[in-house]
C-alpha positions as CSV (number, residue, x, y, z in Angstrom):
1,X,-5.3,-7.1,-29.3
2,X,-2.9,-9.9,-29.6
3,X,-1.3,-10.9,-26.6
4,X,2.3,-12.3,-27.7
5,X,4.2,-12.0,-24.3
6,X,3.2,-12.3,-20.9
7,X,5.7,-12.6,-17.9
8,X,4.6,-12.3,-14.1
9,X,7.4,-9.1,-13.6
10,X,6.5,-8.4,-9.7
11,X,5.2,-9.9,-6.6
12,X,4.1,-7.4,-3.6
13,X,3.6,-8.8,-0.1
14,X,1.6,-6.8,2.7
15,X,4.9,-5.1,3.2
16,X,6.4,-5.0,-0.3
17,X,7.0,-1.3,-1.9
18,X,5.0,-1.1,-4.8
19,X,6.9,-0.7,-7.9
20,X,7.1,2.7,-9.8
21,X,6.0,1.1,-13.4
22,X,6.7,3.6,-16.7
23,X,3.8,1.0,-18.5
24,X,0.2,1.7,-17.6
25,X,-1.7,-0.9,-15.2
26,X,-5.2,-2.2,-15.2
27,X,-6.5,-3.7,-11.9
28,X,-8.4,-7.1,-11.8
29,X,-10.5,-7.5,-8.3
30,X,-12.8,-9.6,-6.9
31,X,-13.9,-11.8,-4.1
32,X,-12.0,-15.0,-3.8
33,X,-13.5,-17.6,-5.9
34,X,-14.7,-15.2,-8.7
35,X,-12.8,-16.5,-11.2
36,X,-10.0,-14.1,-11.1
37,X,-7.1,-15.7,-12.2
38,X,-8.6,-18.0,-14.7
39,X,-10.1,-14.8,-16.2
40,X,-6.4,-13.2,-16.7
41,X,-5.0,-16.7,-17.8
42,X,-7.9,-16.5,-20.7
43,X,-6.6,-12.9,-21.3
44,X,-3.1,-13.7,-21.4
45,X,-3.6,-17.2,-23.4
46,X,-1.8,-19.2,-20.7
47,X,-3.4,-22.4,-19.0
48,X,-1.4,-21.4,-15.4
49,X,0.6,-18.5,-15.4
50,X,-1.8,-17.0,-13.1
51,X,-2.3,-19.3,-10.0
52,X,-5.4,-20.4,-9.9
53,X,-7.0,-23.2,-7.0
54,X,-10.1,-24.9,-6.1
55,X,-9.9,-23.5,-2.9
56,X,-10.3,-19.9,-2.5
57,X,-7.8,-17.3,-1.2
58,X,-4.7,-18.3,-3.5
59,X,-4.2,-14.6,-4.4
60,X,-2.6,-12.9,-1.4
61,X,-0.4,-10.9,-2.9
62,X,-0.7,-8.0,-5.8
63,X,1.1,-9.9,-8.7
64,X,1.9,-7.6,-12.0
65,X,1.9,-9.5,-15.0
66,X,4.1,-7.2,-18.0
67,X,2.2,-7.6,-20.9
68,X,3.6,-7.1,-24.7
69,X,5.9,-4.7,-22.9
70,X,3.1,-2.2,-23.6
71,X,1.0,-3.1,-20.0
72,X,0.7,-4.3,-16.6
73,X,-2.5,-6.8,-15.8
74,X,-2.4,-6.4,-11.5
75,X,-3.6,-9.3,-10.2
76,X,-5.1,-7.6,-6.5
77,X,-5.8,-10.1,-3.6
78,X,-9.2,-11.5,-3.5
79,X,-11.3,-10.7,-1.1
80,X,-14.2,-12.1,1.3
81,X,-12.0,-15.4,1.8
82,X,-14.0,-16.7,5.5
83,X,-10.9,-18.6,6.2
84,X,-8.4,-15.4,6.6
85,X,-8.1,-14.2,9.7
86,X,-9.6,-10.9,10.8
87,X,-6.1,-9.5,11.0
88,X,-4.9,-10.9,7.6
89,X,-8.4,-9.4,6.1
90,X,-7.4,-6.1,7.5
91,X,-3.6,-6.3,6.0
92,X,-5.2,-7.4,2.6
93,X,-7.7,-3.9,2.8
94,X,-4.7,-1.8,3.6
95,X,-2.2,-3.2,0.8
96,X,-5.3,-3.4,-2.0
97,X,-6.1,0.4,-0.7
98,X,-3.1,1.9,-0.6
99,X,-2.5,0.7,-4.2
100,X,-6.1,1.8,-5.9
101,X,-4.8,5.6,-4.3
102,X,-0.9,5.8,-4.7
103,X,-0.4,3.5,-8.3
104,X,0.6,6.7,-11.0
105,X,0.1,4.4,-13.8
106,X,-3.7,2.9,-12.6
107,X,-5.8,3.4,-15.8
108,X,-8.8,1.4,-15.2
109,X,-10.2,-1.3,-12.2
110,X,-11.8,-4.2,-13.7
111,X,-14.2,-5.3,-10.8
112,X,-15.4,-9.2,-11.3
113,X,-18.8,-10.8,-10.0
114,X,-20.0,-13.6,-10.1
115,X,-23.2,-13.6,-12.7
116,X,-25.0,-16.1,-11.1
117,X,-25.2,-14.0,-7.8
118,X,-26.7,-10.9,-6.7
119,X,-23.3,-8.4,-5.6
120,X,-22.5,-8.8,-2.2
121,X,-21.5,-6.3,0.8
122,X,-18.1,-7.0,0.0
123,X,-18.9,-6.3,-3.9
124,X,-20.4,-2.9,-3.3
125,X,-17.5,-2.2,-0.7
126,X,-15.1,-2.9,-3.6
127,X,-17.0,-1.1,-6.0
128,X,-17.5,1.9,-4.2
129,X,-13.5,2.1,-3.2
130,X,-13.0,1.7,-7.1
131,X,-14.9,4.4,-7.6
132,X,-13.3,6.9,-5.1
133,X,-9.8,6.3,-6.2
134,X,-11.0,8.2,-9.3
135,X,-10.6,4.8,-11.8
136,X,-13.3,3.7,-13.6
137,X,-14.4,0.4,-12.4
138,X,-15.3,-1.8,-15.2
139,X,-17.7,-4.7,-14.2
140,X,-17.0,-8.0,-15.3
141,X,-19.6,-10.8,-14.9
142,X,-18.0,-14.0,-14.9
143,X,-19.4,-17.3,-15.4
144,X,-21.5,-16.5,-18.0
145,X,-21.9,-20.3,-19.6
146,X,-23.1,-21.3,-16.1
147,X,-26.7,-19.2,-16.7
148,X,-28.9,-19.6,-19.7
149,X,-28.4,-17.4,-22.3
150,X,-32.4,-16.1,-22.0
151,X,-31.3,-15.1,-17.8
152,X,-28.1,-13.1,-19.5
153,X,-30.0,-9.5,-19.3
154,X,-31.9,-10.4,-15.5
155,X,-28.6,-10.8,-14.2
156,X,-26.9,-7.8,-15.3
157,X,-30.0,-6.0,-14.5
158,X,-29.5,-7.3,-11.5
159,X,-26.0,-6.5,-10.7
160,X,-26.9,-3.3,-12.3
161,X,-29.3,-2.8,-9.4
162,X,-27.5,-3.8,-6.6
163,X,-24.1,-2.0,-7.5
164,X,-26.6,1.3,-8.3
165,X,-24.3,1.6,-11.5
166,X,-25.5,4.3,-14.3
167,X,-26.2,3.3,-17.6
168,X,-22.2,4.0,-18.9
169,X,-20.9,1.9,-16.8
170,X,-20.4,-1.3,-18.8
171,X,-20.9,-4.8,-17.6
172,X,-19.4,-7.5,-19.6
173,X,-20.4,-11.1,-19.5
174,X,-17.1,-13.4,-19.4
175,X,-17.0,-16.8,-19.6
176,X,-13.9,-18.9,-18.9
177,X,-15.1,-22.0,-21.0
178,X,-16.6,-20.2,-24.7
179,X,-13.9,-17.1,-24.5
180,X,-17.0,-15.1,-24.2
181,X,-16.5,-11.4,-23.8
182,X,-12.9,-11.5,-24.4
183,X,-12.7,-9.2,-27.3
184,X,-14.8,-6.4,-25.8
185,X,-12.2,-6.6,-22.8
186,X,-9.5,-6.2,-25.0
187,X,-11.1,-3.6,-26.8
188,X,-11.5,-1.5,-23.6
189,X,-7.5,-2.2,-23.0
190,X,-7.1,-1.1,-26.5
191,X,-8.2,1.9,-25.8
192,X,-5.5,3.0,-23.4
193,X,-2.2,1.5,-24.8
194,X,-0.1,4.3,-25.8
């Protein structure tokens, strides 16, 4: 996949309508500080079309970046940012909730986690609303240079594990630095471009 064009088309706030897109959509999500936007910016070969920040939290919004004209990466507000308020936090669930359930043109949920960690609450949370929207969540390790390469298969074992994920459900190291695991993400995307 070649990515030759990539515009952010749409910004949605807590109380935003969420747009009725003819193009199909594939979710990014993850808990603040996972690496999210830097992963889509490495997708989309752009250094900062996607915000991204040293402090965590900079996603609050969902954010749909039109791709090729052929499909939507949705950018969906991190989450498990301590500093948001409880009622923010809540706002954040509804709005990321409402669109895993209502989006007509959702093909796939690409849940991120950090590869050095073990998944937490929040992580299975995540995964386990992926997974009852009907979507198939696709697991994305990130960080992947930040481990040596002989940990690589503990980890995802690990993750694995924790996320009680069956043996089909792919887990793709990603790392921001060596492109690593680029081309089997766009591969997956491949897949569903009409």
């Amino acid at each position: 996949m070649i990515i030759k064009n990539a515009a952010l088309e749409t910004v949605c706030g807590i109380t935003s309508k969420l747009p009725d897109n003819e193009l199909n959509e594939f979710a990014f999500a993850g808990k603040s500080n996972v690496g999210k936007s830097t992963l889509i910016n490495g997708l989309m070969n752009r250094k900062s079309l996607a915000r991204t920040s040293s402090s965590p939290g900079k996603t609050q919004t969902i954010n749909y970046y039109n791709i090729n004209q052929q499909l939507y990466f949705v950018d969906l507000p991190g989450y498990g940012y301590t500093k948001a308020n409880v009622e923010t936090k809540v706002k954040w669930g509804k709005m990321v909730n409402n669109y895993l359930h209502t989006s007509k043109k959702l093909k796939a949920v690409f849940l991120l986690i950090d590869i050095r960690h073990k998944p937490s609450e929040n992580d299975i949370l995540m995964y386990e609303w992926i997974a009852k929207s009907g979507k198939p969540p696709l697991i994305i390790a990130t960080k992947a240079d930040k481990i040596k390469r002989s940990q690589l298969d503990k980890h995802i074992k690990m993750i694995r594990a924790t996320l009680n994920l069956n043996s089909e459900t792919p887990i793709i190291p990603y790392s921001s630095m060596t492109k690593q695991g680029r081309e089997e993400i766009y591969s997956i995307l491949e897949e569903y471009i009409d």
